[in-house]
C-alpha positions in Angstrom: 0.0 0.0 0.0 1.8 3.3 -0.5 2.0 6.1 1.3 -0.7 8.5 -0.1 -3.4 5.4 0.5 -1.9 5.4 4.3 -2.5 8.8 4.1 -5.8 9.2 2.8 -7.3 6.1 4.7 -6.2 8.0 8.2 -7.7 11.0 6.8 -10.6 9.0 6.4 -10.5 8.0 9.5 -9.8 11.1 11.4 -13.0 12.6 9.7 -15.6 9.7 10.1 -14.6 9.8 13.8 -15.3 13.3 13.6 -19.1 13.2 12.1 -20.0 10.4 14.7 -18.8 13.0 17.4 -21.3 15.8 15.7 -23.9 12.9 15.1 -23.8 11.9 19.0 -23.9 15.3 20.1 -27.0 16.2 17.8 -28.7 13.6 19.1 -27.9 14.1 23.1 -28.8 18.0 22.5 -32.4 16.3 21.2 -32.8 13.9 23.9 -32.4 17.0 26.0 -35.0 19.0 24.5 -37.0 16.2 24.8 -37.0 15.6 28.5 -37.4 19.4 28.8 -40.2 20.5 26.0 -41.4 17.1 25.6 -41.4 17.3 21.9 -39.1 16.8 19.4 -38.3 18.7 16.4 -35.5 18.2 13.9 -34.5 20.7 11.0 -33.2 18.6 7.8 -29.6 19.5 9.0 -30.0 17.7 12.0 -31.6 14.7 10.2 -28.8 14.8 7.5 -25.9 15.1 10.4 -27.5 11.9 11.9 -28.0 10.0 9.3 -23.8 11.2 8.1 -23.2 9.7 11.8 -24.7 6.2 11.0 -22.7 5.8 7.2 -19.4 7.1 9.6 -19.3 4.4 11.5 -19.6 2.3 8.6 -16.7 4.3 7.5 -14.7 4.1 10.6 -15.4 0.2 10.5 -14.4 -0.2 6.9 -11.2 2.4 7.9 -9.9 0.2 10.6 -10.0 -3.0 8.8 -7.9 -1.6 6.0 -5.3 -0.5 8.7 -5.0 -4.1 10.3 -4.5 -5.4 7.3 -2.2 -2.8 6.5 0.0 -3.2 9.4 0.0 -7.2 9.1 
């Protein structure tokens, strides 16, 4: 594997580990809400930052794999 695919799966990494940060905190800010207002209400950036979380971990799953085998 050469060094720009090391580099780029990292990358990869780096920022799927990022969007399931933003996902989880999207989602911890609504649960608040919810025990507070009672309701729920999502804009379609919210629902697009979730659903980004749930294909990053698929990411972040697929990224890791690659590096084990990588380093093997």
């Amino acid at each position: 594997m050469s060094q720009r695919e090391k580099v780029a799966t990292w990358l990869m990494l780096v920022i799927s580990f990022a969007v399931f940060i933003a996902a989880t905190y999207i989602i911890g800010s609504l649960i608040g809400s919810l025990f507070i207002t009672a309701t729920v209400e999502l804009s379609i950036l919210q629902i697009g930052i979730i659903c980004g979380g749930i294909t990053a971990i698929s990411v972040f799953i697929r990224c890791v794999k690659k590096l084990k085998i990588m380093l093997n």
